[in-house]
N, C-alpha and C positions, 0 to 999 in steps of 0.2 A: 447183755446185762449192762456193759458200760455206755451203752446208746445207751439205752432206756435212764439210766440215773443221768447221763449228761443232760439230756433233751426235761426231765424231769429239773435238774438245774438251771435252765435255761426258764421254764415254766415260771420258776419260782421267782425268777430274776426279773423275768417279765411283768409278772403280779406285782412285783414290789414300788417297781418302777410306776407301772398303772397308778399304785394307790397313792407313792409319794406325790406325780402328776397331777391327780386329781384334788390331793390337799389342797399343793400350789395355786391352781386354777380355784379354790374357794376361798383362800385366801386372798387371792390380786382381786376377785370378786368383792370382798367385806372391803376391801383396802381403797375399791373404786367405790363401792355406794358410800363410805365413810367419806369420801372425800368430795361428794356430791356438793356442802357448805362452802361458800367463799371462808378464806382465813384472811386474816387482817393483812392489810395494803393490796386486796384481789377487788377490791370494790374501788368505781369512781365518781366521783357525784356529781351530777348532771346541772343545767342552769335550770332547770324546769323545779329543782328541790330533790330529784329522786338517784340513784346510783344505779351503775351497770359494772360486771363484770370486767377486768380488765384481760390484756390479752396472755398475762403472765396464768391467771386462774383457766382459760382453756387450752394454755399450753400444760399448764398442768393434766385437767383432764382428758386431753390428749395423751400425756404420758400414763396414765392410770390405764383407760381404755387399750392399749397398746401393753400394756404386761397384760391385761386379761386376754388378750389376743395371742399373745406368745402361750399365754401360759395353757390354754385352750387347745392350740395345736399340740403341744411336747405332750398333753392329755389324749388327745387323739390319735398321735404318733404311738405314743405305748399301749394304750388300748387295743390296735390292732394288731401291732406287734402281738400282745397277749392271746388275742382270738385265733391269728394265726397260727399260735404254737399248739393252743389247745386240740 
C-alpha cells in the first residue's frame, strides 16, 4: 500500500512538473514572438536612407530563442519523466 501511494506521489509530482514546464516553454514562446520588433537604439541607418538591425537586437534574439530552448528541454525532460512513471 505504501508503494502504491509513494509511486502514486511521485506520479502527481511528475504531472505537475510536466505542466509547470509546459507553461514556461509557452511563455519564453510569447516572450520570443513578442520580441520579434526591434525596440529603440536596435536599429541603424544606413547611407543608402534605409536602417538594419544592430548586433545588440540579435543578441537579443539570440537570448529569447535560447530560453525557448532551455525551456523546451526541462519540458521534455518532465514529460518523460511523467510517461515513465505512468
Amino acid at each position: 500500500l505504501a508503494v502504491a501511494q509513494n509511486r502514486s506521489v511521485e506520479l502527481d509530482k511528475a504531472y505537475e512538473e510536466a505542466r509547470a514546464a509546459y507553461l514556461a516553454l509557452r511563455e519564453a514562446e510569447q516572450r520570443r514572438d513578442q520580441g520579434i520588433e526591434t525596440q529603440p537604439g536596435e536599429r541603424l541607418g544606413s547611407a543608402a536612407g534605409g536602417s538594419r538591425p544592430t548586433e545588440q537586437y540579435f543578441g537579443r534574439q539570440a537570448q529569447l530563442e535560447q530560453e525557448v530552448e532551455l525551456a523546451r528541454k526541462r519540458y521534455e525532460a518532465a514529460q518523460k519523466r511523467w510517461n515513465d512513471l505512468k
